[in-house]
C-alpha positions as CSV (number, residue, x, y, z in Angstrom):
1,X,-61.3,55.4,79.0
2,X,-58.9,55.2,81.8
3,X,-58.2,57.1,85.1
4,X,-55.2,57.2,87.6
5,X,-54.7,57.8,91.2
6,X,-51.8,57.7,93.8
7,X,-53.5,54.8,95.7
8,X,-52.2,51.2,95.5
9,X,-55.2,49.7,96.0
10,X,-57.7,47.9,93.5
11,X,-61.3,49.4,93.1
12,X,-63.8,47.1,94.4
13,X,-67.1,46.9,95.0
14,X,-68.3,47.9,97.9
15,X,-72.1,49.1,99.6
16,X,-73.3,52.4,98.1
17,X,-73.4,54.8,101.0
18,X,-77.3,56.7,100.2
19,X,-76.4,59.5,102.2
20,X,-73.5,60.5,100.2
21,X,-70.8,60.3,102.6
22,X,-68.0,57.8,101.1
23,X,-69.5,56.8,98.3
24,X,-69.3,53.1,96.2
25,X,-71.5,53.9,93.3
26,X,-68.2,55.0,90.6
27,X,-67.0,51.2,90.3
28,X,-70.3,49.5,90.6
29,X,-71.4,51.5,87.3
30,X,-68.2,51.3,85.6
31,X,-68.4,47.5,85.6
32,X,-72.0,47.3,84.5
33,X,-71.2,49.8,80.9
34,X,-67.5,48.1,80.4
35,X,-67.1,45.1,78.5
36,X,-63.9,45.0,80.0
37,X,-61.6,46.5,82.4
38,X,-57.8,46.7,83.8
39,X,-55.7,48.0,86.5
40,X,-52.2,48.6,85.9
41,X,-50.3,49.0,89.3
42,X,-47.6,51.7,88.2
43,X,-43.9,51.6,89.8
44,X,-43.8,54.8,91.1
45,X,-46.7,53.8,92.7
46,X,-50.8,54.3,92.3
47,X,-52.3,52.9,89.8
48,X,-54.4,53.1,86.0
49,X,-57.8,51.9,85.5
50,X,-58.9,51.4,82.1
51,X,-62.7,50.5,81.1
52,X,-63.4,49.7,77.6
53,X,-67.1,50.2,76.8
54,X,-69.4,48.0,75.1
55,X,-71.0,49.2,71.5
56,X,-74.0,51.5,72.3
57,X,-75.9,50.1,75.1
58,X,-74.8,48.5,78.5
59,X,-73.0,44.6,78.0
60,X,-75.5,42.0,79.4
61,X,-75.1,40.4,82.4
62,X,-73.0,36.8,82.5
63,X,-75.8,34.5,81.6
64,X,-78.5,36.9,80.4
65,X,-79.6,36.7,76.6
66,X,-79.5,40.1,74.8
67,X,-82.3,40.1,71.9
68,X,-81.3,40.2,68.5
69,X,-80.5,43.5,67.2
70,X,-83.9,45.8,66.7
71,X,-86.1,43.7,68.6
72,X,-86.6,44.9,72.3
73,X,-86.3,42.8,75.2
74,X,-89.6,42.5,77.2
């Protein structure tokens, strides 16, 4: 999937605001479900993020085991 937007800058992560006001949730949870992702800083400016998803169920985290397939983690 991929998004664009007229800003130059680079998502980030940043502190999710709880009270709603500005946000930081969007990249935070588009890291966590993408297996990868890339930003393409366009020449007439702004940008394209891409996120490609993992198969089915969230990637693990760097250094985390996933179980085999049909067992469940405990």
């Amino acid at each position: 999937m991929a998004v664009g937007d007229a800003s130059p800058q680079a998502p980030r992560m940043r502190a999710p605001d709880l009270i709603g006001a500005t946000g930081g949730f969007g990249w935070r949870m588009v890291t966590h479900l993408a297996r990868t992702t890339a930003v393409i800083h366009l020449p007439t400016g702004g940008k394209t993020v891409s996120a490609f998803p993992c198969p089915l169920a969230p990637c693990p985290l760097p250094g985390s085991a996933r179980p085999p397939s049909g067992q469940k983690s405990h």
